[in-house]
DOVO-821028 format. One record per atom (N, C-alpha, C): residue number from 1; atom name; x, y, z. Coordinates in pm, whole numbers, plus 50000, padded with zeros to 5 digits. Last residue first. Layout:
<recs>
   pos   site      px      py      pz
   NUM     CA       X       Y       Z
...
</recs>
This chain:
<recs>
   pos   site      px      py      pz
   262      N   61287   11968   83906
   262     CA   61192   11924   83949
   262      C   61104   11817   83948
   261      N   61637   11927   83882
   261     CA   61556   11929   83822
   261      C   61408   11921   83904
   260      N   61833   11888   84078
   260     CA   61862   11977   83994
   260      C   61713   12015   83910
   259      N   61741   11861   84421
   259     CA   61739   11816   84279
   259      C   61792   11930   84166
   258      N   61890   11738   84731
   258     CA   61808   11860   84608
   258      C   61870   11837   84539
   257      N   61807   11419   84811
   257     CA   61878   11523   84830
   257      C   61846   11660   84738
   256      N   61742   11101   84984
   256     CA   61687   11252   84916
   256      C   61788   11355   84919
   255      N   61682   10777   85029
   255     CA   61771   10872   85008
   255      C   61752   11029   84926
   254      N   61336   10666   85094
   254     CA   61481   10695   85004
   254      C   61578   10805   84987
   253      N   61090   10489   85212
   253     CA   61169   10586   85209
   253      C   61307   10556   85111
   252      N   60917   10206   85209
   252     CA   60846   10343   85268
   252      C   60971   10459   85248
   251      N   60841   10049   84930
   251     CA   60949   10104   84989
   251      C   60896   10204   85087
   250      N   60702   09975   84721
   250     CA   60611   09953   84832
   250      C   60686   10004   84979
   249      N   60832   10031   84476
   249     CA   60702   10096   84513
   249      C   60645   10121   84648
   248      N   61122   09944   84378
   248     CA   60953   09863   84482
   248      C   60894   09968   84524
   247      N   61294   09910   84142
   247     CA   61216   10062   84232
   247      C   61068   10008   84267
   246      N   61356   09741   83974
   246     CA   61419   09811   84057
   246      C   61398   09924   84160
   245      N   61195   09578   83847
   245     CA   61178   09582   84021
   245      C   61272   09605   84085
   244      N   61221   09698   83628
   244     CA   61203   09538   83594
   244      C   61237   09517   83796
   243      N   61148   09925   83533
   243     CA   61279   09921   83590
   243      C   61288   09746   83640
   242      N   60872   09917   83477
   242     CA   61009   09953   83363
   242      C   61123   09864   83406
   241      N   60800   09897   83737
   241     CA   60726   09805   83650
   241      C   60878   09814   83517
   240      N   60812   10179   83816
   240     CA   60880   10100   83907
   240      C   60858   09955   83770
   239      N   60613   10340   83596
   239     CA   60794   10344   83620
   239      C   60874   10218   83703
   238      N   60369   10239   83724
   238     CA   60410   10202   83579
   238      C   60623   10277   83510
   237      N   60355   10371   83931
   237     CA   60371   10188   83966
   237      C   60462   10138   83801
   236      N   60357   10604   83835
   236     CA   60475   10573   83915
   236      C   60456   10402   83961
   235      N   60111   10614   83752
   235     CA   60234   10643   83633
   235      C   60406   10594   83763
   234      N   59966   10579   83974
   234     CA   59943   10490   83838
   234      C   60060   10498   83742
   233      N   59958   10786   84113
   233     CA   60020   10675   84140
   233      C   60047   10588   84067
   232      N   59855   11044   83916
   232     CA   60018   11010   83953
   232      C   60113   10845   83995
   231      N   59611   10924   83874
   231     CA   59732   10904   83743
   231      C   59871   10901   83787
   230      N   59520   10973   84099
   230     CA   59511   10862   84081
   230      C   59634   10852   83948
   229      N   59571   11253   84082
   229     CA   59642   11189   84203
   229      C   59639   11045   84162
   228      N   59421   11385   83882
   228     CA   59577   11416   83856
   228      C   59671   11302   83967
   227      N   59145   11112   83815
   227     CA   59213   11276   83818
   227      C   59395   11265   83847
   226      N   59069   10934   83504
   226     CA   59163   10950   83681
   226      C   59177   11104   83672
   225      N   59004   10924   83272
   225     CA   58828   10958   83359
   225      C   58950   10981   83511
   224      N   59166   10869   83041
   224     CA   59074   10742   83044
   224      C   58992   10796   83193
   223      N   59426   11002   83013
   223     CA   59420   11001   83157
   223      C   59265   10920   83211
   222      N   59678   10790   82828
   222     CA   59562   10869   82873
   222      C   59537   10883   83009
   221      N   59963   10679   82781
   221     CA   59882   10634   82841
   221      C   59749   10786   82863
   220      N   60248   10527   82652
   220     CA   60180   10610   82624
   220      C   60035   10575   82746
   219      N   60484   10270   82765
   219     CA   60361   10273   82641
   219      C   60308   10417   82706
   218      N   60818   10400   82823
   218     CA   60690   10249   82866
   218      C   60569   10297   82720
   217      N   61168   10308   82743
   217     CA   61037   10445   82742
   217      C   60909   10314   82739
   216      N   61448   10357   82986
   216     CA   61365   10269   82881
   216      C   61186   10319   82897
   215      N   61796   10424   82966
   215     CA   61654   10447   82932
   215      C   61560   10359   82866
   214      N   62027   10383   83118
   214     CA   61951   10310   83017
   214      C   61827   10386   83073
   213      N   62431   10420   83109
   213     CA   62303   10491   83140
   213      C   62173   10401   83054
   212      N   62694   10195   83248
   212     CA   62582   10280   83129
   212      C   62485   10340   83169
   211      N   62991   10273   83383
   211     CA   62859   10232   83366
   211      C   62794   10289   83256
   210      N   63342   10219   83509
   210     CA   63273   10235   83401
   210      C   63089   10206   83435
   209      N   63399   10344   83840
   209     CA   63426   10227   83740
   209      C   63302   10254   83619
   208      N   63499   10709   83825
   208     CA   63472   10592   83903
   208      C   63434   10460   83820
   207      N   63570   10964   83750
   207     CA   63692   10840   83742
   207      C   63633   10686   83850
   206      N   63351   11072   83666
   206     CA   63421   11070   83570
   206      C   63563   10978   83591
   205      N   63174   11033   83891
   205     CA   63140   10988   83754
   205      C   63236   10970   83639
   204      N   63333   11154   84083
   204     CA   63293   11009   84081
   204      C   63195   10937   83958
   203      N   63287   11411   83982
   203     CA   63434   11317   83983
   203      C   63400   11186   83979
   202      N   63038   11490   84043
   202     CA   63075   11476   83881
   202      C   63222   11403   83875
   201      N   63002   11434   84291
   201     CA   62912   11370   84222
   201      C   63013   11346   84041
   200      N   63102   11665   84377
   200     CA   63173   11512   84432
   200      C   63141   11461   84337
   199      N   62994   11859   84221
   199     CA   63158   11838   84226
   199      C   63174   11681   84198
   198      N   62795   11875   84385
   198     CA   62770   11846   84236
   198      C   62906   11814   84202
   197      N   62808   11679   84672
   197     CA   62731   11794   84599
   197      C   62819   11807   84450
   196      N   62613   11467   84918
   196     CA   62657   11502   84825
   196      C   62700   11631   84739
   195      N   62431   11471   85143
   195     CA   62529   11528   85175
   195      C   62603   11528   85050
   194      N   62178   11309   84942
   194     CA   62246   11388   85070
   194      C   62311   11494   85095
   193      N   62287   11224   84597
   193     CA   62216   11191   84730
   193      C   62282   11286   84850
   192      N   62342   11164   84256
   192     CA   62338   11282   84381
   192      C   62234   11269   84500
   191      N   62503   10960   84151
   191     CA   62401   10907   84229
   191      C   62417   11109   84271
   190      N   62677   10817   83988
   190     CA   62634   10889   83925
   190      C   62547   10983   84036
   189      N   62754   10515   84128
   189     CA   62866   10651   84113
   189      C   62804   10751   84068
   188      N   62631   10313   84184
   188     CA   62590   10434   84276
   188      C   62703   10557   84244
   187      N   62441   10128   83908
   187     CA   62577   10188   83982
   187      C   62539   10320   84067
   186      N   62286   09829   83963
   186     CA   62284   09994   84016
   186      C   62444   10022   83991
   185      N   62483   09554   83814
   185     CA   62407   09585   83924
   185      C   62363   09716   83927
   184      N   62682   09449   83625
   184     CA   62515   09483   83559
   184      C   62416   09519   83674
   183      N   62916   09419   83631
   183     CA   62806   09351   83709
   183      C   62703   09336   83717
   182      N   63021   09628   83409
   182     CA   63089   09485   83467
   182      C   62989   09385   83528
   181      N   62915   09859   83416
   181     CA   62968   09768   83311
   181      C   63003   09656   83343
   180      N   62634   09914   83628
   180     CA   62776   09893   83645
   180      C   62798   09832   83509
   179      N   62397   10118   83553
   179     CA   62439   10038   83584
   179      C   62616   09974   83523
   178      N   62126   10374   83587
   178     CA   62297   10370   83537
   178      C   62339   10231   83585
   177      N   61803   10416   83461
   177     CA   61897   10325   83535
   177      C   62043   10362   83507
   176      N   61467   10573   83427
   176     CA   61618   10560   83428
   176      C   61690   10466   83488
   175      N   61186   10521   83278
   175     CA   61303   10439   83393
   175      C   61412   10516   83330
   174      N   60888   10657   83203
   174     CA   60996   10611   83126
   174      C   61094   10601   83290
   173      N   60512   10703   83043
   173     CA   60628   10642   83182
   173      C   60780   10648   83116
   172      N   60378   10966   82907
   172     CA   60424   10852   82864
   172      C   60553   10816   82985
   171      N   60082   11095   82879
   171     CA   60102   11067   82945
   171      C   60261   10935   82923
   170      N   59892   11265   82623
   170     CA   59922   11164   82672
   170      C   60004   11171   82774
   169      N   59660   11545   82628
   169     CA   59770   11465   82638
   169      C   59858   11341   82676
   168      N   59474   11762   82707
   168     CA   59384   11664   82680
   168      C   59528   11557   82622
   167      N   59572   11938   82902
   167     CA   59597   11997   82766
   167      C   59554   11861   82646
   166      N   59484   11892   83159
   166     CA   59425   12004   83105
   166      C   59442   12023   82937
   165      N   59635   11676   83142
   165     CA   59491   11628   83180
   165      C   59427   11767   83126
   164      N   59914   11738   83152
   164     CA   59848   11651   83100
   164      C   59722   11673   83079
   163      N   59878   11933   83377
   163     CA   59915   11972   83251
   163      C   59862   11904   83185
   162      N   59905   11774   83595
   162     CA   59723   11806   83576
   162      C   59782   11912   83434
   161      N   60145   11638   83679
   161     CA   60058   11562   83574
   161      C   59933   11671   83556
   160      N   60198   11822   83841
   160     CA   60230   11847   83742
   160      C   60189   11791   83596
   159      N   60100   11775   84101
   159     CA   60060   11933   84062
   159      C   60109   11872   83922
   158      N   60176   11459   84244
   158     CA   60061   11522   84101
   158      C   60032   11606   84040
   157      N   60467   11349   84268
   157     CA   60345   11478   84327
   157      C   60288   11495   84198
   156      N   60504   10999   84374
   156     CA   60492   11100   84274
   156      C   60409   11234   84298
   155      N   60697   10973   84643
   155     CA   60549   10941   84607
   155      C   60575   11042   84492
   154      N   61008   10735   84518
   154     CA   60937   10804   84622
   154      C   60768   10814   84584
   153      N   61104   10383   84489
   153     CA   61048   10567   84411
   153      C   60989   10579   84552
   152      N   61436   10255   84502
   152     CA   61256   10292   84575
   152      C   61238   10406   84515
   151      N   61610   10221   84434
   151     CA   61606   10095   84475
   151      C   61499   10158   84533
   150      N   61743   10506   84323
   150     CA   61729   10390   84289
   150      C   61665   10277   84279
   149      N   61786   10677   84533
   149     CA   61908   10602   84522
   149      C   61864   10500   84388
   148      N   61658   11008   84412
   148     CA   61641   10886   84455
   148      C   61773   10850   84493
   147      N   61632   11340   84419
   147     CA   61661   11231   84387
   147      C   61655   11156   84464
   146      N   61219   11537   84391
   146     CA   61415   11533   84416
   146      C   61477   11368   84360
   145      N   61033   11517   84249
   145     CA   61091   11610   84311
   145      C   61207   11592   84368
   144      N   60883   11266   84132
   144     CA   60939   11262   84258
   144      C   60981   11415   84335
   143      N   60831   11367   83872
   143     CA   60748   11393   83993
   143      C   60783   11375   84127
   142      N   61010   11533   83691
   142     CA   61079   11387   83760
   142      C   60990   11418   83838
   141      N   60908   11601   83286
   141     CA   60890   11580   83465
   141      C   60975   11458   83588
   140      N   60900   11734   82975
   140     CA   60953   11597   83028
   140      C   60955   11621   83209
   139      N   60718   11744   82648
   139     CA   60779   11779   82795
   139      C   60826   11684   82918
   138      N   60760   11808   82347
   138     CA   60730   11697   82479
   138      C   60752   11732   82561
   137      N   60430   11984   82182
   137     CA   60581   11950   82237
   137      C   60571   11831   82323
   136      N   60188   12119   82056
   136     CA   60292   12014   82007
   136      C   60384   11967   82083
   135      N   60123   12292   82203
   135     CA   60159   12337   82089
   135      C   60226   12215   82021
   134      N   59986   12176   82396
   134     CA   59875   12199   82329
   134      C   59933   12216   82164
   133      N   60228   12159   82559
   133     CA   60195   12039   82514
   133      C   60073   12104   82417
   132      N   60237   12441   82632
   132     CA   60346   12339   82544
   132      C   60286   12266   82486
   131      N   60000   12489   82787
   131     CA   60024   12545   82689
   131      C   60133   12510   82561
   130      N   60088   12336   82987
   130     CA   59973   12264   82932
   130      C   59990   12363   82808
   129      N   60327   12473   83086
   129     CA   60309   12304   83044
   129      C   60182   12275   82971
   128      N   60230   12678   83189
   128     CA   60283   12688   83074
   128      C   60342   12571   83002
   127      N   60008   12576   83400
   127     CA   59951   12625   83244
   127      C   60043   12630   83155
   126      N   60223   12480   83549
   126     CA   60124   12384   83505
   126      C   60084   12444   83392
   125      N   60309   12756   83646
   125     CA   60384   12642   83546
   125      C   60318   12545   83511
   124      N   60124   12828   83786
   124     CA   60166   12897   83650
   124      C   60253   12849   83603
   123      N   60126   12651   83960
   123     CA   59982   12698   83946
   123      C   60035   12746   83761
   122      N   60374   12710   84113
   122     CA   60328   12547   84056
   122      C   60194   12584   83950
   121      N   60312   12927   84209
   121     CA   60426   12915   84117
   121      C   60417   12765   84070
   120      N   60220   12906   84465
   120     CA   60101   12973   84349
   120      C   60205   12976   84217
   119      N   60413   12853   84607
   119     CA   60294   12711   84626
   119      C   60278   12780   84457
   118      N   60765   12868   84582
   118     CA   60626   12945   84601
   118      C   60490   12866   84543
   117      N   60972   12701   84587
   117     CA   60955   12734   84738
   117      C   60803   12823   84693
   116      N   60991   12629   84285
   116     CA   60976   12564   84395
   116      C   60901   12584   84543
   115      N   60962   12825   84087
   115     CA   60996   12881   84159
   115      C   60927   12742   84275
   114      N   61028   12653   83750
   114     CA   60894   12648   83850
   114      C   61048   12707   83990
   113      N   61109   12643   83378
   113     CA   61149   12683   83524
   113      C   61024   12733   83646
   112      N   61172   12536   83147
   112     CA   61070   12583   83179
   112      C   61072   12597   83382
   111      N   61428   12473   82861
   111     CA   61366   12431   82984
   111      C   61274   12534   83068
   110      N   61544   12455   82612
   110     CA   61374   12481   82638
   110      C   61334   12441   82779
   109      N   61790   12437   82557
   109     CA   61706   12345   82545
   109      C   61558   12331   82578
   108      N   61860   12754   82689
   108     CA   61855   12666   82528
   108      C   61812   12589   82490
   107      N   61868   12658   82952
   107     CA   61761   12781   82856
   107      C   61763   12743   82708
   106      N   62055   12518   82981
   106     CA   61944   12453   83024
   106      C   61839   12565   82934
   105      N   62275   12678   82896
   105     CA   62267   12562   82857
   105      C   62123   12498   82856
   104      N   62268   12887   83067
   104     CA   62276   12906   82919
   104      C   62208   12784   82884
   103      N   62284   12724   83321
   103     CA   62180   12800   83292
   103      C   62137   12821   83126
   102      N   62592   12640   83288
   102     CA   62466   12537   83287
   102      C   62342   12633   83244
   101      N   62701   12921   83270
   101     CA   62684   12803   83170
   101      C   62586   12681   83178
   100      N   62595   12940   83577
   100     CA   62692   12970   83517
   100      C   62713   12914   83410
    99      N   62280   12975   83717
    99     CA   62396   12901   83688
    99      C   62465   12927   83581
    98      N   62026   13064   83676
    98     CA   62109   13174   83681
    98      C   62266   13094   83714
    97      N   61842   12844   83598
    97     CA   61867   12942   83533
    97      C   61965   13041   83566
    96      N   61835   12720   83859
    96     CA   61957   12693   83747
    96      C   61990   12776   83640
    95      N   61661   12809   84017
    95     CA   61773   12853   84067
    95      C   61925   12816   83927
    94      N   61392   12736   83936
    94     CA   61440   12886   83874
    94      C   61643   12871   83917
    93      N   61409   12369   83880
    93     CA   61406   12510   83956
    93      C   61453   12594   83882
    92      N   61243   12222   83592
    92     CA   61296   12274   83635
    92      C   61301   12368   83737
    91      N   61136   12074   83320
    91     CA   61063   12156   83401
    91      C   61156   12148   83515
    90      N   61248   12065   82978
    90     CA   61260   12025   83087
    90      C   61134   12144   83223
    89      N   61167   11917   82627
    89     CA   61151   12075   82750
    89      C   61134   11984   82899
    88      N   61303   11675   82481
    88     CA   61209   11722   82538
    88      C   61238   11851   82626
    87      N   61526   11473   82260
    87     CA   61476   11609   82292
    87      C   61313   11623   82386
    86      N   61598   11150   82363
    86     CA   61449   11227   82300
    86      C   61466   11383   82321
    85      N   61839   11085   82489
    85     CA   61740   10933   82418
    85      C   61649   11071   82297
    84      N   61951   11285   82545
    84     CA   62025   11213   82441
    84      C   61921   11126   82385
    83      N   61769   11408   82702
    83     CA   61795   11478   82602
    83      C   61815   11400   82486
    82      N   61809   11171   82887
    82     CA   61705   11192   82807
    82      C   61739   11268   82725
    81      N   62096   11291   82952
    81     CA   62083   11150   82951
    81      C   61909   11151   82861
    80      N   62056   11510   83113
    80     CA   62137   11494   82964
    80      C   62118   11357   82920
    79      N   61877   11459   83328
    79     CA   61834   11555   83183
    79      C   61901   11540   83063
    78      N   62029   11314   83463
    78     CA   61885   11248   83411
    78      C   61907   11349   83302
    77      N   62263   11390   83620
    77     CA   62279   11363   83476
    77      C   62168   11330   83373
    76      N   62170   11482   83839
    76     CA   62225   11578   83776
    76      C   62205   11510   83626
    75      N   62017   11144   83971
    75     CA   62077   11243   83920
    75      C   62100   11326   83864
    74      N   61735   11032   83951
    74     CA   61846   10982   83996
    74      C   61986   11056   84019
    73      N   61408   10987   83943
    73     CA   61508   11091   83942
    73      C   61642   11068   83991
    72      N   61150   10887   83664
    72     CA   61268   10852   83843
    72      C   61384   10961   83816
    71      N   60974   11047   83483
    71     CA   61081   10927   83497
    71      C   61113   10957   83618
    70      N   60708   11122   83210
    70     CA   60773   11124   83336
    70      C   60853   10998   83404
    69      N   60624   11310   82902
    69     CA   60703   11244   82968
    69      C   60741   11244   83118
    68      N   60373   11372   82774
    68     CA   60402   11480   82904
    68      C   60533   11329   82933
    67      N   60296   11491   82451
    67     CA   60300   11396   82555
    67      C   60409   11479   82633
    66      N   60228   11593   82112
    66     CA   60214   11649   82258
    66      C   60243   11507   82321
    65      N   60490   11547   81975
    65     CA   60399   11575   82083
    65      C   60266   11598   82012
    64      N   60694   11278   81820
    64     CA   60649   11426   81826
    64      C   60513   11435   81931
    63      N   60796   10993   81900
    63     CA   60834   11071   81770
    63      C   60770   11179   81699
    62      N   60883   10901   82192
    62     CA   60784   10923   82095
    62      C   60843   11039   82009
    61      N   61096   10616   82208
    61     CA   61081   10722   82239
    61      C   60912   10806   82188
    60      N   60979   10294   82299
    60     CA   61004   10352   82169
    60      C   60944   10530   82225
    59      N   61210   10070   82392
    59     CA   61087   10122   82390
    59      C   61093   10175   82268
    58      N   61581   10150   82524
    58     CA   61498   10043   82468
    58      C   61318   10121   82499
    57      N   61921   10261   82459
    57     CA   61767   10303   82449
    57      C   61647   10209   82454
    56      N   62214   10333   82610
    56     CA   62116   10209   82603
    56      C   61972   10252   82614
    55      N   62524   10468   82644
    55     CA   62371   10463   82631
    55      C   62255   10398   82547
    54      N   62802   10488   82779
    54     CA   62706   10454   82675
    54      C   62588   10479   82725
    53      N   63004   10750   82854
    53     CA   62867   10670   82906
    53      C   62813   10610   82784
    52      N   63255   10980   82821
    52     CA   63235   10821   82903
    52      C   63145   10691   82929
    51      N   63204   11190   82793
    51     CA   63223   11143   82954
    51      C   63245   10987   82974
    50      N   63198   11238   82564
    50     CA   63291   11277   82617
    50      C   63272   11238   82768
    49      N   62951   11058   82516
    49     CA   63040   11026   82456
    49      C   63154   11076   82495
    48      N   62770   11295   82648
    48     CA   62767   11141   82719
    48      C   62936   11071   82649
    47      N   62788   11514   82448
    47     CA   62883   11539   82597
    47      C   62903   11356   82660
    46      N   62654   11408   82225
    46     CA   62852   11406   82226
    46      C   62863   11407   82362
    45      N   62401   11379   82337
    45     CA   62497   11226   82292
    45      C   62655   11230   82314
    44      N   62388   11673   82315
    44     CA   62380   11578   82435
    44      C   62451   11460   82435
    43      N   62392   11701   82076
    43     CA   62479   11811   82167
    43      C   62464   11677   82287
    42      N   62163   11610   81948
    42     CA   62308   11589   81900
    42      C   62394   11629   82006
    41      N   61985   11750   82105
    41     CA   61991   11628   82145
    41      C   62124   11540   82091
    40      N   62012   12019   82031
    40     CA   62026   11971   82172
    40      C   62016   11830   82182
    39      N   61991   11989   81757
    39     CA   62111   12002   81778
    39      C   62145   12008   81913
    38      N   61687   11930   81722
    38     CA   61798   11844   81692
    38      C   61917   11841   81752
    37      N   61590   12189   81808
    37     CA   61600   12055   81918
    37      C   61692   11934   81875
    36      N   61691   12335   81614
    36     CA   61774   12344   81739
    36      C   61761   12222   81818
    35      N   61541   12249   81406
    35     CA   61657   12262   81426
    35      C   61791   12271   81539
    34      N   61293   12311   81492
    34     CA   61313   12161   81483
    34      C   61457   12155   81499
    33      N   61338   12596   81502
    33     CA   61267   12556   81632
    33      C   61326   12385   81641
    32      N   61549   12757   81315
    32     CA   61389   12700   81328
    32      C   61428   12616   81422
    31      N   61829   12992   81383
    31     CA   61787   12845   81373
    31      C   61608   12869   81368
    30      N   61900   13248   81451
    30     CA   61910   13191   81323
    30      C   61877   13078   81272
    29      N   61966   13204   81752
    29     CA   61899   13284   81698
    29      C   61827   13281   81553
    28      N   62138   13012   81726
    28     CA   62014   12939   81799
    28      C   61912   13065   81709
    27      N   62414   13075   81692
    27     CA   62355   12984   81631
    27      C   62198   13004   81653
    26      N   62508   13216   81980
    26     CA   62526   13276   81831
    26      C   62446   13196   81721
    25      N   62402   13084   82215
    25     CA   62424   13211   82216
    25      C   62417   13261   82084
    24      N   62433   12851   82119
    24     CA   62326   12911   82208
    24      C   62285   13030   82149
    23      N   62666   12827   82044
    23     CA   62571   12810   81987
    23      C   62422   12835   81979
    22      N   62817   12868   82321
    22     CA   62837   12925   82218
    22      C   62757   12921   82051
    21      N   62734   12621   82431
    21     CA   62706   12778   82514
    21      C   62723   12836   82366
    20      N   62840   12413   82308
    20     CA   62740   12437   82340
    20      C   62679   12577   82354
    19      N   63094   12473   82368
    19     CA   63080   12498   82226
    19      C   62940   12501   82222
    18      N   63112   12488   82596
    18     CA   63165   12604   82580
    18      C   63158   12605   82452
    17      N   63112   12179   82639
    17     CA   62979   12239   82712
    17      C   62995   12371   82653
    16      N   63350   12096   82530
    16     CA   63186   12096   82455
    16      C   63107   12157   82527
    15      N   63526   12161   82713
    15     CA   63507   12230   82580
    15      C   63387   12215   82537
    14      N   63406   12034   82940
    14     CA   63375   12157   82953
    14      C   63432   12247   82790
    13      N   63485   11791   82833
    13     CA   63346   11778   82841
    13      C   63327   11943   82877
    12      N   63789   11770   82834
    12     CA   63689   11783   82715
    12      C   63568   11842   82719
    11      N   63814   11806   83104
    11     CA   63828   11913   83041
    11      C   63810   11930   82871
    10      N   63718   11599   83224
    10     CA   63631   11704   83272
    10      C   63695   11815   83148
     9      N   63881   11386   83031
     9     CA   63783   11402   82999
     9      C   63672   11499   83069
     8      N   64133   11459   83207
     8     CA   64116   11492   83042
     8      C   63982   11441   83041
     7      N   64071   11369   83452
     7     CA   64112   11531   83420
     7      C   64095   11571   83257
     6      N   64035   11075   83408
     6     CA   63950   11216   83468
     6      C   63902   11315   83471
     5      N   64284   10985   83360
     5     CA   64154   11015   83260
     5      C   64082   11057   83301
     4      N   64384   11069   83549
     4     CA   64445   11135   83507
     4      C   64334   11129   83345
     3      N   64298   10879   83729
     3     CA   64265   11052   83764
     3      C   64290   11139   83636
     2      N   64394   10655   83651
     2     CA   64254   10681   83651
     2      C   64205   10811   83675
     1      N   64646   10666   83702
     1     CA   64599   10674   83565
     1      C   64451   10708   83557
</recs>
């Protein structure tokens, strides 16, 4: 039975993703700017709702930019999962953009794509971050650079906070967590680690034991005279701190695998 809700909810969740796309595509053109972000973050809630996930908001999202949002990286699912708490522009590898509907998908929501493997490609995504944020927006970062398990942040890389700092912007922490319905412990079903890959990952989300997703958004923060390295560590003690000591800081390592997101 459990497969079999599985199968019907991968094949809901790819209607909506195909109503998504299709809005994109035909809607978006014809839309104002506020409009659409609405309807990516409406869009988001339903897919969580077709998969299965509650979602648990606590803080207080922010309620227009400029601020540079940054969170722990846990999975494929982080982006839809914020979307749902807060529309924000994602920063991202180039390689998704050319993904098959996801790409559509991720372009639509304003995501902002960094060529990873090229150093001087960090350089020109920083400005087009700082250029966002100048215009108002949120933007949203997993500094870690890849995913976690959870139970340790990695070191935050700083190329990306110096958007912040150039576009004179706040700075706002935020935790992810998926945890078990039942036990209230980590759930590791959501988890893209290792040897994992997006498949495995998305089955074991969709027939593995129920969990929630929780976001929880910290206080706003300046950059008050730190350059980009001191803020990084500072914003990543102030994530581990969220997660009420789910992510010890003091961890020397963690499960890594490539990220969907940067």
């Amino acid at each position: 039975m459990r497969s079999l809700r599985a199968f019907a909810k991968l094949a809901h969740a790819l209607l909506h993703a195909l109503g998504g796309w299709y809005m994109i595509r035909v809607q978006f053109p014809r839309w104002d700017q506020a409009r659409r972000d609405a309807t990516v973050q409406d869009w988001a809630r339903g897919m969580l709702r077709v998969l299965g996930i509650p979602l648990q908001v606590e803080g207080e999202p922010p309620v227009h930019g400029p601020v540079l949002l940054v969170a722990n990286h846990l999975s494929w699912l982080d982006i839809l999962v914020l979307h749902a708490a807060r529309h924000c522009r994602f920063v991202s590898k180039s390689d998704v953009k050319h993904w098959p509907l996801i790409g559509t998908l991720a372009t639509g929501g304003g995501t902002l794509y960094i060529e990873r493997e090229k150093r001087r490609d960090a350089m020109r995504v920083v400005h087009h971050m700082a250029e966002s944020l100048k215009a108002g927006d949120i933007v949203a970062v997993f500094p870690e650079g890849t995913t976690g398990d959870g139970r340790v942040l990695l070191p935050f890389h700083a190329n990306l906070i110096q958007a912040a700092i150039s576009a004179h912007a706040p700075v706002q922490p935020v935790s992810l967590r998926f945890v078990d319905g039942e036990s209230g412990e980590d759930s590791a079903g959501p988890l893209y680690l290792g040897e994992d890959t997006l498949v495995s990952s998305l089955w074991r989300t969709l027939a593995g034991r129920p969990f929630v997703a929780q976001v929880r958004f910290g206080e706003p923060q300046v950059a008050g005279g730190r350059d980009r390295r001191e803020w990084a560590q500072d914003l990543r003690e102030a994530v581990a701190a969220l997660r009420g000591g789910h992510g010890d800081v003091t961890a020397a390592r963690a499960a890594q695998s490539s990220s969907i997101a940067c």
